[in-house]
C-alpha positions as CSV (number, residue, x, y, z in Angstrom):
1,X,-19.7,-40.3,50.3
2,X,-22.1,-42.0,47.9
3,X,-21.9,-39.7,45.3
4,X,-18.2,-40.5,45.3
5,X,-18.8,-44.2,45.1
6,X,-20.8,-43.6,41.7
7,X,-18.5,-41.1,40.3
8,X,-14.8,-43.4,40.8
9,X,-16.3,-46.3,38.9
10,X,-17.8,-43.9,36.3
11,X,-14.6,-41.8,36.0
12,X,-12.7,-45.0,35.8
13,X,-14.6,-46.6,32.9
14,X,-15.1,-43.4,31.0
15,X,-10.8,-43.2,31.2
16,X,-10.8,-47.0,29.7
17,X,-13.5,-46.0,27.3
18,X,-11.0,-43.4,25.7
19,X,-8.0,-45.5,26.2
20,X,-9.5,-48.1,24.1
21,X,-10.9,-45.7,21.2
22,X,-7.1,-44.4,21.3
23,X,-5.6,-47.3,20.7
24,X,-8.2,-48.7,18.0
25,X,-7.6,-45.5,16.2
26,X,-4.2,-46.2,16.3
27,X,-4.3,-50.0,15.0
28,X,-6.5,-48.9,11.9
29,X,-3.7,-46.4,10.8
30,X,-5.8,-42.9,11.5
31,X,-2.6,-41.4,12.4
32,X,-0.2,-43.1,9.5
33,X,0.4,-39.9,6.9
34,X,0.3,-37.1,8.8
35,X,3.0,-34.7,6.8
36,X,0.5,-36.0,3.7
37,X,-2.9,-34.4,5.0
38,X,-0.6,-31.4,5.6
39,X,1.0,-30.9,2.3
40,X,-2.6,-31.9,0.9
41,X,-3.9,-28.5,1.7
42,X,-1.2,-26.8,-0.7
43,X,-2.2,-28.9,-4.0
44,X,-4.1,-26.9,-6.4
45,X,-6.8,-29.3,-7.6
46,X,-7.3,-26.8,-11.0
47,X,-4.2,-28.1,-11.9
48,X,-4.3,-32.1,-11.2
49,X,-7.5,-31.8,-13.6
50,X,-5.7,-30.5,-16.4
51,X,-7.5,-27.0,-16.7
52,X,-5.9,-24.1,-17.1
């Protein structure tokens, strides 16, 4: 019955913790362009550079 006394509050904050890096990922726009890094992959840098 101890253990579980530890583990709730533990299991609760840990829960916060990644609620909280969630939502700061989501106010500093890590999740704005995501159909750019997908058609990012596609680009041919040899030809942005200008070599043939």
């Amino acid at each position: 019955m101890t253990g579980l006394s530890f583990l709730i509050p533990v299991a609760l904050f840990l829960g916060l913790l990644g609620l909280a890096a969630f939502f700061w990922s989501m106010r500093s726009g890590q999740y704005d362009d995501l159909d750019g890094a997908a058609n990012r992959i596609l680009i041919d840098d040899d030809e942005e550079k200008g070599t043939p």
